[in-house]
MARVEXPA-678822 format. One record per residue (C-alpha): x, y, z. Coordinates in Angstrom, 2 decimals. Layout:
! MARVEXPA-678822
[[X,Y,Z]]
...
***
This chain:
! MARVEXPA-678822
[[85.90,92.11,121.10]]
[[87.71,89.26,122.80]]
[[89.69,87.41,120.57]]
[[91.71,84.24,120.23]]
[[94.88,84.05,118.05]]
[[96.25,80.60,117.71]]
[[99.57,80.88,115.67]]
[[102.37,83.50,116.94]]
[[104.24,83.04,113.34]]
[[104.29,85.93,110.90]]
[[100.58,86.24,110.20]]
[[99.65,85.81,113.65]]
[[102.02,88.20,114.56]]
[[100.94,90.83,112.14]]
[[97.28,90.34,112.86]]
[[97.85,90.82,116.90]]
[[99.95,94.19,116.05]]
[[96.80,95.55,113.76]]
[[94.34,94.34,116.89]]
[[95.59,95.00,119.80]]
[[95.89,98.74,118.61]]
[[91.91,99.08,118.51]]
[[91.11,98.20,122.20]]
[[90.27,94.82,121.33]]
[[90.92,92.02,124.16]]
[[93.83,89.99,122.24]]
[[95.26,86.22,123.52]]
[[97.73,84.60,121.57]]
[[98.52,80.80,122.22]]
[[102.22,79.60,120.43]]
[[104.11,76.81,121.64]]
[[107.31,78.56,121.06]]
[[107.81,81.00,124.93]]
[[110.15,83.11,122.54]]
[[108.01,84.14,120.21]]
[[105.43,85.24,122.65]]
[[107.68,87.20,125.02]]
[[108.38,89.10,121.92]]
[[105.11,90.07,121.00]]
[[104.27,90.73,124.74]]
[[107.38,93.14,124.90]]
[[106.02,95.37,121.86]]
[[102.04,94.98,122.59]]
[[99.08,94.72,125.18]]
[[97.92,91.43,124.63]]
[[97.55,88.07,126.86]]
[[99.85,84.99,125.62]]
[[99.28,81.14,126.73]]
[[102.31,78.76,126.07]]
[[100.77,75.65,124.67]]
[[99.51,73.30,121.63]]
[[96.78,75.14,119.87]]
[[94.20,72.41,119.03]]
[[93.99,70.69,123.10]]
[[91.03,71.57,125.03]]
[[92.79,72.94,128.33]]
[[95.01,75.05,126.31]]
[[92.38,76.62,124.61]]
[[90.54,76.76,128.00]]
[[93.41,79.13,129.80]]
[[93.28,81.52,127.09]]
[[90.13,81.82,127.37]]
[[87.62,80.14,124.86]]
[[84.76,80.03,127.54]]
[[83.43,83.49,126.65]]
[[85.94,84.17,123.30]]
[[84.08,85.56,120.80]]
[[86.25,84.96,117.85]]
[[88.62,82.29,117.09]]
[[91.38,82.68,114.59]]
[[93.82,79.59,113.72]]
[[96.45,80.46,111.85]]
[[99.05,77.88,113.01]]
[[101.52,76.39,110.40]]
[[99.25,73.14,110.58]]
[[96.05,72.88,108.33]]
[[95.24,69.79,110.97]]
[[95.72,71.85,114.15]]
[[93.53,74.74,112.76]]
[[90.67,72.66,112.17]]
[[90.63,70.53,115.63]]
[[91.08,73.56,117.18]]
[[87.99,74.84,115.55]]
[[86.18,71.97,116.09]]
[[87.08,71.77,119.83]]
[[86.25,75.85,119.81]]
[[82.87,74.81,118.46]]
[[81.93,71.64,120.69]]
[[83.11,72.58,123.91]]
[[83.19,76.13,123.93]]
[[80.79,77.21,121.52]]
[[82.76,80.09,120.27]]
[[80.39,82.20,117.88]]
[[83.03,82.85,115.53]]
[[85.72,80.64,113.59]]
[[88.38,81.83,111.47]]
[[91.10,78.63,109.90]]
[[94.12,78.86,107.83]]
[[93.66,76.34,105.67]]
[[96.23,75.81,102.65]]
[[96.32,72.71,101.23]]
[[94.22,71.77,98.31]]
[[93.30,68.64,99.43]]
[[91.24,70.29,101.79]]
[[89.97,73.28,99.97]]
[[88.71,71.11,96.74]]
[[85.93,69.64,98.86]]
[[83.91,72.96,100.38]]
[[81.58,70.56,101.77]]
[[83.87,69.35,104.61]]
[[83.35,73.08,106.07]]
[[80.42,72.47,107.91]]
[[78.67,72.76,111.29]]
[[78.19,69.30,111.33]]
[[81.56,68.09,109.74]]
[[84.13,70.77,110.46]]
[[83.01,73.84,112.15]]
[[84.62,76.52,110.68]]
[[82.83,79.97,109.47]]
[[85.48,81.33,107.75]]
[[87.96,79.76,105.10]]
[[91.27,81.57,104.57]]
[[94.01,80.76,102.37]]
[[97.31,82.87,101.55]]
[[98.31,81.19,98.38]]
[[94.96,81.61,96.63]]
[[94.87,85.13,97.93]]
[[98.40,85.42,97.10]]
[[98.19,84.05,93.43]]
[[95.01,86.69,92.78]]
[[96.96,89.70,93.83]]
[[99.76,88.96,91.44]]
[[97.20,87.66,88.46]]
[[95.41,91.26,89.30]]
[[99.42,93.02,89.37]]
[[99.95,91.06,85.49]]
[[96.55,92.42,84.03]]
[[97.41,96.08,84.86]]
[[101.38,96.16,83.89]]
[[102.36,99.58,85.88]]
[[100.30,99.21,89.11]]
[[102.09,98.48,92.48]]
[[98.72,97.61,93.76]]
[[94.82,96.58,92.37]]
[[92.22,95.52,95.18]]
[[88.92,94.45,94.34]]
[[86.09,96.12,95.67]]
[[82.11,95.20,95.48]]
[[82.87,91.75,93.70]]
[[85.26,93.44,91.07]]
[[83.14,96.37,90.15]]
[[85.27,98.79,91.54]]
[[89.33,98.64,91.84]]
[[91.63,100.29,94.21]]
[[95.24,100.89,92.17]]
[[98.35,102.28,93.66]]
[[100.27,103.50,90.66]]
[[103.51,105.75,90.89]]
[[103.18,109.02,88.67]]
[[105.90,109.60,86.49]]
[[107.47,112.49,84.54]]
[[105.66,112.75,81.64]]
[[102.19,111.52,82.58]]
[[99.28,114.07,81.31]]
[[98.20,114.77,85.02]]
[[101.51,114.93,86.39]]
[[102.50,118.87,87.36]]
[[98.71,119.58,87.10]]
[[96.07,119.85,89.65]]
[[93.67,117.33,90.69]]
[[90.65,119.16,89.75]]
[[92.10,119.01,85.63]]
[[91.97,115.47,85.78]]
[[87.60,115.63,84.95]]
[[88.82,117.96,81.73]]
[[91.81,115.36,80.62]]
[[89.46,112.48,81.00]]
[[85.69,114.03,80.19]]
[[83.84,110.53,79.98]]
[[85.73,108.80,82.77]]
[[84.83,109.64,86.74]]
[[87.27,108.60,89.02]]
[[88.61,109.77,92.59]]
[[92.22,110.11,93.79]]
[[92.21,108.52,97.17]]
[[95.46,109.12,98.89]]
[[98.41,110.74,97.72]]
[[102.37,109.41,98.98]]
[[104.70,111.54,99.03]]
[[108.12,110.40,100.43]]
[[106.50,107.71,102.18]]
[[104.04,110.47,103.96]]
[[100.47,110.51,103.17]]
[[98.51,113.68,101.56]]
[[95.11,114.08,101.63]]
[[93.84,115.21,98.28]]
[[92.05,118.19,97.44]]
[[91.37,119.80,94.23]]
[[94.20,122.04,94.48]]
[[96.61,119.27,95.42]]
[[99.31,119.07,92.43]]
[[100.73,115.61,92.00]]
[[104.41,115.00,91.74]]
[[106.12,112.87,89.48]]
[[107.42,109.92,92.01]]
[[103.97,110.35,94.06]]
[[102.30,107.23,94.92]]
[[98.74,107.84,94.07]]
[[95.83,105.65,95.04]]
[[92.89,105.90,92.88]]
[[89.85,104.39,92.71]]
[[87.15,103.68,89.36]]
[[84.85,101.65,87.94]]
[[86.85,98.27,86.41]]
[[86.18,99.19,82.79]]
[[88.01,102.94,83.33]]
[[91.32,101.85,85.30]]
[[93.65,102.00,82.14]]
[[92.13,104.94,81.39]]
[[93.29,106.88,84.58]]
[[96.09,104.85,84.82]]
[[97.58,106.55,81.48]]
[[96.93,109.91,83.09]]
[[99.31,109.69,85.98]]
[[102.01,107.41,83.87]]
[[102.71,106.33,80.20]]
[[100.81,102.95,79.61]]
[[103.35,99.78,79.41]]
[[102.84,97.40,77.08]]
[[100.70,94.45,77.59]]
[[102.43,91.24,79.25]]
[[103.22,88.24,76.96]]
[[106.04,86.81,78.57]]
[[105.91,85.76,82.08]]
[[108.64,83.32,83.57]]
[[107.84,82.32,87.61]]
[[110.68,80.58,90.08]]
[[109.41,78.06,92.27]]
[[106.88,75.71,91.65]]
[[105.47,75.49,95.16]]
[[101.93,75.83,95.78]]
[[101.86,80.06,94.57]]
[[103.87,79.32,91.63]]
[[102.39,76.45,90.35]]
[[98.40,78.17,90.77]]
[[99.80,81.47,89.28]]
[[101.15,79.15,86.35]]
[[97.85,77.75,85.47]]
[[95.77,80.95,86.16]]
[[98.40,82.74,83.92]]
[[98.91,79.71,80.78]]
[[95.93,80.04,79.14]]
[[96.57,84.05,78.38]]
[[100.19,84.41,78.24]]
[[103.51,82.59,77.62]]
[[104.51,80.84,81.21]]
[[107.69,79.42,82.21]]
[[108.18,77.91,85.63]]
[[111.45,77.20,87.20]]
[[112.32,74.93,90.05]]
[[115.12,73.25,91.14]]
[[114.16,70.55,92.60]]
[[114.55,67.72,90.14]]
[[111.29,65.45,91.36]]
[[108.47,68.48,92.08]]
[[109.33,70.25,88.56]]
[[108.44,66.81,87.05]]
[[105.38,66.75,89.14]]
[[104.33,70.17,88.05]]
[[105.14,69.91,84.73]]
[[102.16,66.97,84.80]]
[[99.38,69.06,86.19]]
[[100.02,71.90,84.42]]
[[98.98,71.83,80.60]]
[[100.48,74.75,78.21]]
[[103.42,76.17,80.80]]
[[107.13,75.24,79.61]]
[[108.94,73.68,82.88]]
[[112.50,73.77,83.28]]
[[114.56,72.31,86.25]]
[[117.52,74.70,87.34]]
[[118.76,77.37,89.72]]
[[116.68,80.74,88.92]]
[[119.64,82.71,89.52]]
[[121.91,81.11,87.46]]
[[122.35,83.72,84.70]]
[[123.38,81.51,81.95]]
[[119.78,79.50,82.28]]
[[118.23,83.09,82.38]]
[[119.94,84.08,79.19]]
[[119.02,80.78,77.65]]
[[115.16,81.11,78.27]]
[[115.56,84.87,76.65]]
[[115.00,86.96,80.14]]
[[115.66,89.61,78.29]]
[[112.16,89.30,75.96]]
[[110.42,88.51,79.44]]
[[107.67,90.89,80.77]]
[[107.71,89.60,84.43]]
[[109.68,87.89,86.56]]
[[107.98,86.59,89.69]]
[[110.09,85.34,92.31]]
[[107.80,83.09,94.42]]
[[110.04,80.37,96.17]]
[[109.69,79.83,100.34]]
[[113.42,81.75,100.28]]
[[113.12,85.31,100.65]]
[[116.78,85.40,100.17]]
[[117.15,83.25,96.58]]
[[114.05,85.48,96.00]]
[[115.58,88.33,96.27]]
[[118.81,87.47,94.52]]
[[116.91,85.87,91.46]]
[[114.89,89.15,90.94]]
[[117.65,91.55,90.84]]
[[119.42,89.22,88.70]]
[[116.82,88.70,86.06]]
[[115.95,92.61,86.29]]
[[119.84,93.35,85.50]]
[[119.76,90.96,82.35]]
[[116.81,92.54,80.84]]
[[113.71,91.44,82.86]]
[[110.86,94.37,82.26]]
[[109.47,94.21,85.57]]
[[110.45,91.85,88.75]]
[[107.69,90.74,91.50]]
[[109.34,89.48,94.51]]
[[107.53,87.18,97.57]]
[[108.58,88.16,100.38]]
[[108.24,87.01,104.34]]
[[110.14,88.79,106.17]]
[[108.17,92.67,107.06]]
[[111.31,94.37,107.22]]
[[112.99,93.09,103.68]]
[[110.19,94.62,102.26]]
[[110.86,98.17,102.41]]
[[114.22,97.22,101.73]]
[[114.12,96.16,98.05]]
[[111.07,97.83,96.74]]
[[114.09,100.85,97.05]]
[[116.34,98.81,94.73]]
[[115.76,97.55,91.51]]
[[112.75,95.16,92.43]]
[[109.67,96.77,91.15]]
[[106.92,95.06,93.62]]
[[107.72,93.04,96.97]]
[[104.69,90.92,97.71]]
[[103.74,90.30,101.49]]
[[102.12,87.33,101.97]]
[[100.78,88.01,105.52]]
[[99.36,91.69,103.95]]
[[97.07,89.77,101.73]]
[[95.92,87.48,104.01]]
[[95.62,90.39,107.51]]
[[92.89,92.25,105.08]]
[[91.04,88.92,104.32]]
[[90.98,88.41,107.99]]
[[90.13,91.90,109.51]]
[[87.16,91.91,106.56]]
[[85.54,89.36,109.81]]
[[87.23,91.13,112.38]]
[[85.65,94.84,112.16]]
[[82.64,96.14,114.04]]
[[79.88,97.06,111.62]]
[[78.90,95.44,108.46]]
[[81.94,95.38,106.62]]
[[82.25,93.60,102.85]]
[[85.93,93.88,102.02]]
[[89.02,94.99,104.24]]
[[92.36,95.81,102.66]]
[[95.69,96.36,104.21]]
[[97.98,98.61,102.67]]
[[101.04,100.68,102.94]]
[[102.38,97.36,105.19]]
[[99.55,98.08,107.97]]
[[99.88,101.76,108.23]]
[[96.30,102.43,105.93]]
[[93.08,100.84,105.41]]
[[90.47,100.09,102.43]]
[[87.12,99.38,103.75]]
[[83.95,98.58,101.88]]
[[81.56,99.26,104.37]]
[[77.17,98.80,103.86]]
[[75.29,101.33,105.30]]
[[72.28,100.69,106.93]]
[[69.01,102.39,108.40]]
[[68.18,105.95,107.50]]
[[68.74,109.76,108.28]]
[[67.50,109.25,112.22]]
[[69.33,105.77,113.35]]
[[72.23,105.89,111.15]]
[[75.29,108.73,110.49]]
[[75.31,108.03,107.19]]
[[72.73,106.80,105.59]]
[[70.58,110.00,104.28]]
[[73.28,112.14,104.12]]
[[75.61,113.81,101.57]]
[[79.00,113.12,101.50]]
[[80.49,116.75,102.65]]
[[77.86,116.36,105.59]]
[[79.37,113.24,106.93]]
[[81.65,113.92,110.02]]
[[84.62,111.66,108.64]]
[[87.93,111.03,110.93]]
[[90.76,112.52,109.82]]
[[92.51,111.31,106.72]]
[[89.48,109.46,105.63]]
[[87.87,109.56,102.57]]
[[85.32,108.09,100.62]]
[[85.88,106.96,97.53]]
[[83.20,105.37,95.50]]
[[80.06,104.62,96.53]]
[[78.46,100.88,94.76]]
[[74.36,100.99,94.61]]
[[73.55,97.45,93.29]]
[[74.88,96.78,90.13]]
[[75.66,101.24,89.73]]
[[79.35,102.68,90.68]]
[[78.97,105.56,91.52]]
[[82.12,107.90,92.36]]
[[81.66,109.84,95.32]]
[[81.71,113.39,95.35]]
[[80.67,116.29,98.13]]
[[76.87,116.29,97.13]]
[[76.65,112.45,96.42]]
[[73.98,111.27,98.91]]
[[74.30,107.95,100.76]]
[[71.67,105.14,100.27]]
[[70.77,102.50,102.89]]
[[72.11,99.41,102.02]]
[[75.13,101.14,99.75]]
[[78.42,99.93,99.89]]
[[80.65,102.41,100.56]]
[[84.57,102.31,99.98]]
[[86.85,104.09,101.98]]
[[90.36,104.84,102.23]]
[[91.59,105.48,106.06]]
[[95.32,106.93,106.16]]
[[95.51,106.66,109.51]]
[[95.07,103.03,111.44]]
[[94.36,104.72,114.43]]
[[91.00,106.13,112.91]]
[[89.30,102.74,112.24]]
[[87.02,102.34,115.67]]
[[85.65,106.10,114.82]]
[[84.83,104.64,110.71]]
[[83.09,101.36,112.62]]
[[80.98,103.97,114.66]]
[[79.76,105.45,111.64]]
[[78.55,102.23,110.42]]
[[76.74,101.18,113.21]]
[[73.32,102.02,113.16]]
[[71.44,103.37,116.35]]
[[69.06,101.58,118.52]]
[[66.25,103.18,116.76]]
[[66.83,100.93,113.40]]
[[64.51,97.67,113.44]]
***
């Protein structure tokens, strides 16, 4: 697939480094040479030095015969001339915008082939804001990912002494939990994936990935770790556009406090939002922490544009008495860093938004993509299509389906049915099918399987 990346800042950067891997033909267009030269040091791709959203810019890196378009500049205005231009000159088949502010995104009906061309909508703070609302519903998961519009979950949870399951095989887990069907997914051990097998014995410390119906993730979730207690107490620093959304998606349910310090935007917020206590001050000044009882709170979510005051504020409010501390986080390489420490979950921006993305990106029909592990694995929720003579998996049983190598298949949704998948569950045409894929390097071979033959009309 050819493909046009507009934007060489962190999310472009990160999307051209999961690309370019998969023999796709990748041009990125920056105005900055540096940042370029960097990515063309580490990766095959094609660069163009130049502004994003003119026509003869867009012409040298190729637009004429491009077939996907994906503007992810810092400008919400560049990304959508850019589209438009990509759509009246070129006629690029695809287009893929950044678009963050509200402004924007409260009128849908400016997205438009005949107002502004754009196919596909993406924006990091909403996507941002959901992943930590999902993080505050399950207290104990590092991860949840919705699959099949929320019917099925995804959770990374690490097992801890004293969890039922924990020291036990995988195959006990059906006689611990009798009326609950579930599937472990992947298995990290000291950052090094297992695949699971009935005889695989989890660890305490093991990150496991599991995946169930909605209704029966606390459920599992007890096996592998004692259940916390629900949240109640939630204070968030920085009322940018993530904290303030997270406020009001969070005030209704739980007790919210914001913290900015920035005298004139915490009065702003403190007007749109409606039940969430606002306070102006420094969120790592102890003494305000202390006064606003951190030490009763059940999160802390660090979500300023500072990675460094993030980080700072989170292991200060997690030393006076903070239950658990989410921290935002930009940079790729802080985040391995500090979820060693005493932060409990570092939040990547650009990981939320690269699955959104590659969800358009991969061959086959493909409902939901989610990156995790930073980049290294893969969640798809795949359809299947055709039948037992056009299609490798439609027809078949699970144990007869010629998966790559650290893949596995998870749950299997068959309209409004979940049903977990196990070695004789049979495949349906038109079932969505979730997979976990270990290894990056894997995904072309799971598109293959997904594409039906020329025999399917």
């Amino acid at each position: 697939m050819k493909i046009i990346i507009l934007g060489a800042g962190q999310v472009g950067s990160s999307l051209a480094n999961n690309l370019a891997s998969e023999a796709n033909d990748i041009t990125v267009v920056d105005t900055e040479p540096q940042r370029l030269q960097a990515l063309q040091d580490r990766l095959d791709l094609r660069t163009v030095t130049g502004q994003a959203s003119h026509p003869e810019v867009l012409l040298r890196a190729g637009a004429e015969d491009a077939d996907m378009l994906i503007a992810v500049t810092n400008s919400d205005e560049t990304n959508m001339v850019a589209c438009q231009i990509a759509y009246s000159l070129f006629r690029t088949p695809t287009k893929i915008a950044r678009v963050r502010a509200l402004e924007y995104l409260m009128h849908p009906q400016l997205f438009n082939p005949e107002s502004i061309p754009i196919d596909v909508l993406i924006s990091p703070e909403q996507l941002v804001t959901d992943y930590i609302h999902r993080l505050i519903e399950y207290p104990g998961a590092l991860q949840v990912l919705n699959f099949a519009e929320g019917k099925v979950q995804l959770v990374a949870v690490k097992a801890y002494y004293g969890g039922p399951l924990v020291g036990h095989e995988l195959q006990t887990l059906r006689q611990h939990m009798p009326g609950v069907d579930t599937r472990v997914a992947a298995i990290y051990r000291r950052n090094r994936p297992i695949i699971p097998e009935g005889t695989t014995v989890i660890e305490a410390d093991d990150e496991v990935f599991f995946i169930a119906a909605k209704k029966d993730i606390r459920a599992v979730m007890s096996e592998l770790r004692r259940l916390e207690k629900p949240v109640r107490h939630v204070i968030i620093a920085g009322g940018g556009n993530i904290g303030k959304r997270l406020a009001a998606a969070l005030e209704n349910d739980y007790q919210v406090k914001l913290i900015d310090h920035n005298p004139a935007r915490a009065r702003a917020v403190s007007e749109e939002l409606s039940r969430t206590i606002v306070l102006q001050g420094d969120a790592a000044d102890a003494e305000l922490l202390l006064a606003e009882n951190i030490e009763e709170t059940d999160v802390f979510c660090a979500l300023t544009n500072d990675d460094e005051a993030n980080i700072l504020s989170s292991m200060l409010a997690k030393r006076l008495g903070a239950r658990k501390v989410m921290t935002l986080i930009n940079r790729a390489a802080y985040v391995d860093l500090v979820e060693s420490g005493e932060i409990d979950v570092a939040i990547s921006p650009q990981q939320a938004t690269i699955g959104s993305l590659l969800t358009h990106v991969r061959r086959g029909d493909v409902a939901a993509v989610h990156s995790l592990r930073r980049g290294a694995a893969e969640a798809i929720e795949a359809v299947a299509h055709g039948d037992k003579q056009s299609s490798k998996v439609a027809g078949r049983a699970v144990e007869d389906i010629k998966l790559p190598h650290g893949t596995t298949i998870g749950a299997i949704v068959r309209g409004s049915d979940v049903l977990i998948a196990h070695h004789d569950t049979v495949i349906e045409a038109e079932d969505h099918v979730i997979l976990f894929v270990v290894d990056k390097k894997r995904i072309p071979e799971v598109e293959r399987l997904f594409q039906v033959g020329i025999t399917f009309l």
